[in-house]
C-alpha positions as CSV (number, residue, x, y, z in Angstrom):
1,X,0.0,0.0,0.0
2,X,1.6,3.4,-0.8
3,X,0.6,6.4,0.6
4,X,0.7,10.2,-1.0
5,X,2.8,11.1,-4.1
6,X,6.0,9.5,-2.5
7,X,7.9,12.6,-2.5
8,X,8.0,16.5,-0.9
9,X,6.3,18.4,-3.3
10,X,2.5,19.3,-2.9
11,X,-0.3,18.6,-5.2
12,X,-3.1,21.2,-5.1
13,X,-5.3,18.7,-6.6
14,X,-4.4,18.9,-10.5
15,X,-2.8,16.1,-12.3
16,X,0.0,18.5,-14.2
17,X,0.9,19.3,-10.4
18,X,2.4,15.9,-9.3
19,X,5.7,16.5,-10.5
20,X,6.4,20.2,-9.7
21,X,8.9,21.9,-8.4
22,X,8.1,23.1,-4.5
23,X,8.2,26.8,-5.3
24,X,5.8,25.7,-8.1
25,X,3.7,24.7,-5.9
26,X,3.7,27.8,-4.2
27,X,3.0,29.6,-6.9
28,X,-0.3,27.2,-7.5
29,X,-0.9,28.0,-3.5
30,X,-0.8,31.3,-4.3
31,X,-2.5,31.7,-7.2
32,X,-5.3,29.6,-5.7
33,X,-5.5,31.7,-2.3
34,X,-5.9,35.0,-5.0
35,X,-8.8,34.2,-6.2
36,X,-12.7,34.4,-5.2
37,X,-11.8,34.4,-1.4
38,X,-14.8,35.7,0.8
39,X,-12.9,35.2,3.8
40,X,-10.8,37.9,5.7
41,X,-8.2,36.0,6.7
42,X,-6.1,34.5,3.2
43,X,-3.7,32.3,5.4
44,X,-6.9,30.3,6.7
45,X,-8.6,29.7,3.0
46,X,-5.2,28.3,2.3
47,X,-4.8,26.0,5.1
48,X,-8.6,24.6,4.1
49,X,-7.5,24.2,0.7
50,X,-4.0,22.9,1.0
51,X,-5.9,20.1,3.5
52,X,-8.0,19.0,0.9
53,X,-5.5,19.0,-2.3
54,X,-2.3,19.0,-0.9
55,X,-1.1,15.1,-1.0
56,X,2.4,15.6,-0.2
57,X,4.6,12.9,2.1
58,X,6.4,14.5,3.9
59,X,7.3,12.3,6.6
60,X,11.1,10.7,6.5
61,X,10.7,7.6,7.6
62,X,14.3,6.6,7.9
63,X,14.8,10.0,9.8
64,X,12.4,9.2,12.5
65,X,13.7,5.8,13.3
66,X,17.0,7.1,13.2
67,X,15.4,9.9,15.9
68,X,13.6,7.1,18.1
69,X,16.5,4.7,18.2
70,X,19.0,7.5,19.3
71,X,16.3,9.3,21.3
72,X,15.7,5.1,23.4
73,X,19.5,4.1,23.2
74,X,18.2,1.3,21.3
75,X,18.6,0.6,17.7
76,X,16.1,-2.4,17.9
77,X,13.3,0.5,19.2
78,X,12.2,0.9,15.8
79,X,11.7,-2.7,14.8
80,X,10.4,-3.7,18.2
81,X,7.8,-0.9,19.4
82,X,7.2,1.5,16.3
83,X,7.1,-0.7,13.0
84,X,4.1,-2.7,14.4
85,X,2.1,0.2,14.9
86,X,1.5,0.5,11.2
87,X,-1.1,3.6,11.6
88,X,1.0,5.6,14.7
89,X,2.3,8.1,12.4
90,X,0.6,9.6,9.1
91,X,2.6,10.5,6.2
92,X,0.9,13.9,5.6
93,X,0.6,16.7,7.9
94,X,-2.0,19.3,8.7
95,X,-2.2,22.5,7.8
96,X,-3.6,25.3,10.2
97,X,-3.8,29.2,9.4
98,X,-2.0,30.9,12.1
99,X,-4.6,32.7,13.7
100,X,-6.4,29.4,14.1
101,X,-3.4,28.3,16.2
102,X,-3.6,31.5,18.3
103,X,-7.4,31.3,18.9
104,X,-6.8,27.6,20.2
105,X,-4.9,29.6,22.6
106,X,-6.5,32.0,23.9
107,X,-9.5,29.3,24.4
108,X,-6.7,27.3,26.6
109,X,-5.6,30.9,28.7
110,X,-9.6,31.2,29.5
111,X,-10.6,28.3,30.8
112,X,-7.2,27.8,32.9
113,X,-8.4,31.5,34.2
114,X,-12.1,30.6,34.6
115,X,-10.7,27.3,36.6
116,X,-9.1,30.1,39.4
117,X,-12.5,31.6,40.4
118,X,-13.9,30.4,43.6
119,X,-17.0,29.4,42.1
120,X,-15.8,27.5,39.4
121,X,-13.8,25.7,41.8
122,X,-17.3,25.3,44.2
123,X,-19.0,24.0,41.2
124,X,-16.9,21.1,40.1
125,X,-15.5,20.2,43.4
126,X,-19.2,19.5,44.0
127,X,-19.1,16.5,42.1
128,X,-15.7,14.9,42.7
129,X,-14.3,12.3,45.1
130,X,-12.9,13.8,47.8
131,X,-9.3,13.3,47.2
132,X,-9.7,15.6,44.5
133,X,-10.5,18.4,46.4
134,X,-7.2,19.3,48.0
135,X,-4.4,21.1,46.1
136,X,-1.2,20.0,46.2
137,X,0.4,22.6,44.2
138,X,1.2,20.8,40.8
139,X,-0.2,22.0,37.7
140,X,-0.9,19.2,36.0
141,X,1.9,17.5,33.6
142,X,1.5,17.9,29.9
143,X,-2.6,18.7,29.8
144,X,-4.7,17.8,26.6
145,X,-7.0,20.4,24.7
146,X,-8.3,18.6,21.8
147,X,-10.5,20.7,19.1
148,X,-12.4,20.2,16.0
149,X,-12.3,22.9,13.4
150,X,-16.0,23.8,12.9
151,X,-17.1,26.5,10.2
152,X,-17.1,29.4,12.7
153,X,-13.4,28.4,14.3
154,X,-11.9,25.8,16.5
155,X,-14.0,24.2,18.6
156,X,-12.9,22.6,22.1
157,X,-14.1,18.8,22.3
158,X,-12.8,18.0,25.3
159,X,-9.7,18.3,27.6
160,X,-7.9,15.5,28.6
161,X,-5.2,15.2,31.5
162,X,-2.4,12.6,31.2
163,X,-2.8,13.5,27.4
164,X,-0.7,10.7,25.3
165,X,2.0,11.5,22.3
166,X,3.6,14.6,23.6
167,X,6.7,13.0,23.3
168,X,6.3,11.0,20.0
169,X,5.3,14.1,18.4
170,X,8.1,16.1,19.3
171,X,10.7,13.8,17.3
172,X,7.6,13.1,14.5
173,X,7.9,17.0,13.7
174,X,11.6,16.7,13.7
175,X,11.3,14.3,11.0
176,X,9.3,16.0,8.3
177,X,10.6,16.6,5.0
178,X,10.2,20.4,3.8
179,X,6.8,21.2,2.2
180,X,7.1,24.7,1.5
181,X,8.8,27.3,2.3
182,X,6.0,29.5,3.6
183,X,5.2,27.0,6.7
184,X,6.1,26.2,9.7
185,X,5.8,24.4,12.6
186,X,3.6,26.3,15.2
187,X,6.1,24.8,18.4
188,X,9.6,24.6,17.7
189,X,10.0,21.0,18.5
190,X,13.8,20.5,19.3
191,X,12.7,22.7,22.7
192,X,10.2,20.3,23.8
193,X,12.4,17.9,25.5
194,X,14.0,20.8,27.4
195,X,10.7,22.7,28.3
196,X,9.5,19.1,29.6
197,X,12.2,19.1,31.9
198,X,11.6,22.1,33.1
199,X,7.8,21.6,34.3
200,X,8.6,18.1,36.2
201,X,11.2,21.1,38.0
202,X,8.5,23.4,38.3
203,X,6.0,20.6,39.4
204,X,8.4,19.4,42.1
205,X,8.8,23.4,43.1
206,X,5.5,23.8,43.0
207,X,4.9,21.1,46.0
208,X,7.9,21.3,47.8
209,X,9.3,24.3,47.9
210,X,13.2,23.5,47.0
211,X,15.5,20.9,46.6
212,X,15.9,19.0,43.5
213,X,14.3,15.8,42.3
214,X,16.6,12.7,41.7
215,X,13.9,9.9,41.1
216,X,10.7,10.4,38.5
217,X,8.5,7.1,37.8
218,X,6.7,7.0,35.0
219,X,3.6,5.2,35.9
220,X,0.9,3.4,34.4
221,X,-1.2,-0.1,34.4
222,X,0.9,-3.1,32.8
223,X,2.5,-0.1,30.9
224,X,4.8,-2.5,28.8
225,X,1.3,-3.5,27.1
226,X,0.3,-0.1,27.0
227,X,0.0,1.5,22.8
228,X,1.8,4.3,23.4
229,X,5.0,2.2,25.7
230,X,7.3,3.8,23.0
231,X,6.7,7.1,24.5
232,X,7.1,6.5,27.9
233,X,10.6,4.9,26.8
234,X,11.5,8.3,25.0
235,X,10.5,10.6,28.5
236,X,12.4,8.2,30.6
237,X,15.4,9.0,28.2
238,X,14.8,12.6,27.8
239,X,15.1,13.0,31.5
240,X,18.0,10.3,32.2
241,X,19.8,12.9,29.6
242,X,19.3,15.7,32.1
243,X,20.5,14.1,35.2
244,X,17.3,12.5,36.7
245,X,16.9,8.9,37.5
246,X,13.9,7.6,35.6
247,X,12.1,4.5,35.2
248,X,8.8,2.9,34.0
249,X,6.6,1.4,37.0
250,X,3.6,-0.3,36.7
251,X,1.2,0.9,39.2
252,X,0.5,-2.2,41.4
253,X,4.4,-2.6,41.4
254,X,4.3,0.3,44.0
255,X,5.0,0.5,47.9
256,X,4.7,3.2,50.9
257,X,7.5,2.3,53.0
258,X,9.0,4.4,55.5
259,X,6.8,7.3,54.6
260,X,7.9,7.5,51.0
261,X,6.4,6.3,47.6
262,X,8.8,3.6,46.3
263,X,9.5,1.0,43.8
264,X,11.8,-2.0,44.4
265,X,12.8,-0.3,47.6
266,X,14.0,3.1,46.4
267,X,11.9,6.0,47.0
268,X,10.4,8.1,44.1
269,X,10.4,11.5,44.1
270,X,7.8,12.6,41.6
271,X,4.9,10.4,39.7
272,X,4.7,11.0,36.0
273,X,1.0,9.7,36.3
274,X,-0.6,8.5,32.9
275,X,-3.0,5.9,35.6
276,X,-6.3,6.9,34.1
277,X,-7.8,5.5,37.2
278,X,-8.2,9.2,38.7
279,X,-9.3,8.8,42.0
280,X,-7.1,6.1,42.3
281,X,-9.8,4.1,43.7
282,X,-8.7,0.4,42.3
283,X,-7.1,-1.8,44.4
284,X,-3.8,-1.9,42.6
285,X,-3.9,1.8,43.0
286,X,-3.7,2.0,47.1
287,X,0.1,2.5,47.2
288,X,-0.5,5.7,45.2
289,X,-3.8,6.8,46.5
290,X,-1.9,6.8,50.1
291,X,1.1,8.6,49.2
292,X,-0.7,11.4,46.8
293,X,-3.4,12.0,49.6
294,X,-0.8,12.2,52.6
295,X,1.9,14.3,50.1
296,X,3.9,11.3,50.4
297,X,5.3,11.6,46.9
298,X,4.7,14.2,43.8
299,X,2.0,13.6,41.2
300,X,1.6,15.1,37.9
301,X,-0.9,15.1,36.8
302,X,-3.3,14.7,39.8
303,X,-6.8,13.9,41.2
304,X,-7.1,17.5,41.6
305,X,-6.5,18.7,37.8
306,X,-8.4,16.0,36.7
307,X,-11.4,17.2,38.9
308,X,-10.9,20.8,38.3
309,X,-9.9,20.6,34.3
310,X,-10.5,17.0,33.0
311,X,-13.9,16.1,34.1
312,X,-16.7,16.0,31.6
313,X,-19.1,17.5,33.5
314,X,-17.0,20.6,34.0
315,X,-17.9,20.7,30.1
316,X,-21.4,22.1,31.3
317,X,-19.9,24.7,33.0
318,X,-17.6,26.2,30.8
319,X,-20.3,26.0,27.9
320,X,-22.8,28.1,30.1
321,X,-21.8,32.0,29.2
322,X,-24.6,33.4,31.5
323,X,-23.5,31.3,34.5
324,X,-19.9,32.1,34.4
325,X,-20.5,36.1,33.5
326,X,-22.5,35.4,37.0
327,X,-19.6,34.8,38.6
328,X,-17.7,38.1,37.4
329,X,-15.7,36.5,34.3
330,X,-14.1,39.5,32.0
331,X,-15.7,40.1,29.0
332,X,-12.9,39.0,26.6
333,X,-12.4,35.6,28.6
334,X,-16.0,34.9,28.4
335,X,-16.1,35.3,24.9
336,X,-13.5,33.1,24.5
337,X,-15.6,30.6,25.5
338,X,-18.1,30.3,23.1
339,X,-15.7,27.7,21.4
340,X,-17.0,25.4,23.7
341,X,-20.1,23.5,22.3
342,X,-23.0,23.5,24.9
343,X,-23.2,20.9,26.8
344,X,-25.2,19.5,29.3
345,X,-25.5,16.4,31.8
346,X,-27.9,13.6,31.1
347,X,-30.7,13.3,33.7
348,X,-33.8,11.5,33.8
349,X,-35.9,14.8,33.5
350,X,-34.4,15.9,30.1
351,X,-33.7,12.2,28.6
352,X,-36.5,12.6,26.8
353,X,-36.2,15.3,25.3
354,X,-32.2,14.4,24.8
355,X,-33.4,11.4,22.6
356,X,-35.5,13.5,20.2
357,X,-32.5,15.5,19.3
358,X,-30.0,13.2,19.8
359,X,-28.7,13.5,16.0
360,X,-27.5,16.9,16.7
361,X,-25.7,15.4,20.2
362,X,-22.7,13.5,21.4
363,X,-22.4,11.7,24.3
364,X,-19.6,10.9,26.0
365,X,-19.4,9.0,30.0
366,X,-17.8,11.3,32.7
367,X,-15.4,9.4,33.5
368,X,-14.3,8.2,30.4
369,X,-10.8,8.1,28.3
370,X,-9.5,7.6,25.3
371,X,-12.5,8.0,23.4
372,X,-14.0,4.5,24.8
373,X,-18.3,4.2,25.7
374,X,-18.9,7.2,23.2
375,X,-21.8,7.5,20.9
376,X,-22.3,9.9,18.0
377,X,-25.9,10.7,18.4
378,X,-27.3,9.3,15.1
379,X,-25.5,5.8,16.1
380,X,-27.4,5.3,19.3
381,X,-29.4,2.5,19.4
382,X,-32.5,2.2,22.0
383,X,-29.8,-0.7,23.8
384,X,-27.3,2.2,24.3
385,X,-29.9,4.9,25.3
386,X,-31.1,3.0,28.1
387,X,-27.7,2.6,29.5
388,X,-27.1,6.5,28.8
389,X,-30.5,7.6,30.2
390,X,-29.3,5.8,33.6
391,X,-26.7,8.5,33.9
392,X,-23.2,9.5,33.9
393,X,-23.1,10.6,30.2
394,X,-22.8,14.4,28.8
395,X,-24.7,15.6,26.1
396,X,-22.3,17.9,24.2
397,X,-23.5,19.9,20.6
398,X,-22.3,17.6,17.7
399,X,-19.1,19.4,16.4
400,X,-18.4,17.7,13.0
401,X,-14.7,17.5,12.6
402,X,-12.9,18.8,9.7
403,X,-11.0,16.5,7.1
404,X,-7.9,16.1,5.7
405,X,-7.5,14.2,2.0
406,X,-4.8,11.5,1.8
407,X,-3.9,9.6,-1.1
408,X,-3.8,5.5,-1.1
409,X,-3.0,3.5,-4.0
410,X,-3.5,6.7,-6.2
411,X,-7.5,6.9,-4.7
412,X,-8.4,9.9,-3.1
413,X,-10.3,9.4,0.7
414,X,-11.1,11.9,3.6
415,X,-9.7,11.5,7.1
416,X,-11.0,13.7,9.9
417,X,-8.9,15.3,12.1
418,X,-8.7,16.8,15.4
419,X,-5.8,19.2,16.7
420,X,-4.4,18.9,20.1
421,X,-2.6,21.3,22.3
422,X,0.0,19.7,24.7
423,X,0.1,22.1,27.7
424,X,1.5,23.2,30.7
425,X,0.2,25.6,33.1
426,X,-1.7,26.9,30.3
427,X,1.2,27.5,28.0
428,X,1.2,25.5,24.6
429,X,4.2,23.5,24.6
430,X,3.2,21.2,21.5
431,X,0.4,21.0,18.5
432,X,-0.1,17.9,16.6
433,X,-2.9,16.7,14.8
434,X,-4.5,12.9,14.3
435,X,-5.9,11.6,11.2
436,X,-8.8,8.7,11.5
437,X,-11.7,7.2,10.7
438,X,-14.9,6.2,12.7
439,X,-16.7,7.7,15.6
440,X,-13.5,9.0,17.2
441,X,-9.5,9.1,16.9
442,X,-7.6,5.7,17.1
443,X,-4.5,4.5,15.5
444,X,-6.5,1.5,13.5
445,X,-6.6,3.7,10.3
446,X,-4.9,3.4,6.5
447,X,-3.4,7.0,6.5
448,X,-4.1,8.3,9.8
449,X,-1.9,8.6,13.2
450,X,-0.4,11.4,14.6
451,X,0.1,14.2,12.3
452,X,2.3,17.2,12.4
453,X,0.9,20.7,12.0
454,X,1.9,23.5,9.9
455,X,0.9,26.6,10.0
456,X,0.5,28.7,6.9
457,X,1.7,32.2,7.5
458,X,0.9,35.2,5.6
């Protein structure tokens, strides 16, 4: 199966174009992005059109497994963890206009804003188990604001903490081929590793007030079977490079012993927590429920930036203008968040009328991850609505995602798309993109994955 063109240059969708130069291409761009445009901003016209006739490959292979295997110390990392996962990377990237990029922003610096007012904090504390509620100090490591780009702007689906790829995506844009001379990437991705290291420091700061950390685990369920183990593989590395022990721990493998978090009988000084567990209410959880509630040991991210951040229900909130202004929200920050799509909690007195408009709804559970126990309204069968109706579902505004084109085998076939924001303490520290098919993203489709953004600047 061969994907795209096979080489760097990008075809704005005309036959003649397959074998131009680069700066032809731009010149095609160009001339295209000159003519009949209605909108005010050129740069975003261009971005819609080079995502739906621009079928260049510009992902070096060879490059990234070079990157991985240097990144791991292991030149079997490749063959072992990536080449298996054939749909973990896509061979196209994403364009974005640059003010899109900049309004994703400013939707992040809102909501981290609205999250500081006392009765935001009230509202969703309301709801969540009590080890939430008290605030250690972390942040929350590497946050997750995932968007569709509807017809009136980005639109925030949802916000994830322990988000997953940060990592793989730094060293994915590192090994992309150049497309055109006018993009760019919006992060420069050579700095993530470093800016990573610096908010595990922060996060230690942040709780303890000084010294330095010498041991960070990097903790999750049987993470060895986990899909995205590469990655966990490359942060381990990134920080053994900059002088801090690291290792990969599978939850249960975890003790309290002599007051202190440990694994194998040597304390750890900070939890890289990717547990989606977030009360850390299983059994195999206790070692780290114990420590995190008695500030035993640093985790990042947390029960509490799950609750105050993560939660789905908090999606009701943030959606509700006239609620928030209530609570004495500036102007500019509240407009901000009209990119959230309404949403509201599923409750036995509006489950009827829910159903009837259903097809213009998504549901999603409150506690969920990973896109798992989701429904697109229009798929939901009376089975699945009896189990939603019962409760513990959102009803968010269906947000149809935007799609990128990809050449297969010389056909031509859409791919939707959703951009994520890799953050920390609401600064964007990465964008990537992933390409798929279905109800939501996974790594099963032809042509999808990860994705690298560029951004098309005027």
């Amino acid at each position: 199966m061969h994907f795209g063109s096979g080489g760097s240059t990008c075809d704005p969708g005309f036959p003649q174009a397959q074998s131009a130069s680069v700066s032809d291409a731009v010149m095609v761009w160009r001339a295209m992005s000159n003519s009949n445009l209605t909108s005010s901003d050129p740069t975003r016209v261009l971005s819609d059109r080079l995502n739906q006739n621009c079928f260049c490959v510009t992902l070096d292979r060879r490059s990234l497994c070079e990157a991985l295997e240097q990144e791991a110390g292991d030149p079997e990392f490749c063959e072992r963890f990536i080449r298996p996962k054939a749909h973990l990377f896509s061979n196209v990237p994403v364009f974005l206009s640059a003010s899109q990029v900049a309004e994703m922003q400013k939707v992040v610096a809102a909501i981290e804003q609205t999250a500081r007012l006392t009765a935001y904090k009230a509202a969703v504390f309301s709801w969540a188990p009590k080890i939430s509620r008290e605030d250690h100090g972390p942040a929350g490591a590497l946050m997750g604001y995932d968007f569709h780009l509807g017809e009136d702007g980005p639109r925030l689906i949802e916000i994830n903490t322990n988000a997953g790829g940060a990592f793989l995506n730094a060293l994915l844009a590192r090994a992309q081929r150049t497309c055109c001379a006018e993009m760019d990437l919006p992060i420069k991705p050579h700095a993530f590793e470093d800016a990573a290291f610096r908010m595990f420091q922060n996060e230690w700061m942040r709780q303890r007030g000084n010294g330095a950390i010498r041991r960070i685990a990097i903790v999750d369920d049987r993470p060895e079977e986990q899909y995205l183990y590469p990655e966990f593989v490359l942060a381990r590395q990134a920080l053994a490079a900059r002088g801090v022990d690291a290792v990969i721990a599978d939850a249960s493998q975890l003790r309290v012993e002599a007051g202190r978090l440990s694994l194998e009988g040597k304390p750890i000084d900070l939890v890289y927590n990717r547990v989606t567990d977030f009360a850390f209410d299983r059994p195999e959880h206790k070692a780290l429920r114990d420590a995190y509630r008695d500030g035993a040991v640093v985790v990042t991210p947390n029960s509490y930036n799950h609750a105050l951040l993560a939660d789905k229900r908090n999606l009701s909130i943030l959606s509700d203008p006239a609620l928030i202004e209530s609570w004495g929200l500036e102007p500019k920050l509240l407009a901000q968040l009209r990119s959230v799509p309404r949403t509201v909690l599923v409750t036995p007195e509006n489950a009827e009328d829910l159903w009837k408009s259903r097809k213009a709804l998504f549901f999603k559970p409150t506690g969920g991850h990973g896109g798992k126990a989701v429904y697109r309204g229009d798929k939901v069968t009376k089975g699945v609505w009896a189990e939603i109706k019962g409760g513990g579902y959102v009803a968010q505004t269906l947000v149809r995602p935007s799609e990128r084109m990809i050449r297969i085998d010389d056909a031509f076939q859409p791919r939707k798309m959703d951009i994520r924001l890799y953050t920390y303490d609401g600064q964007v520290l990465l964008v990537a993109a992933r390409l798929y098919q279905g109800q939501t993203t996974n790594f099963r489709t032809p042509g999808g994955g990860f994705a690298p953004v560029f951004v098309v600047r005027s």
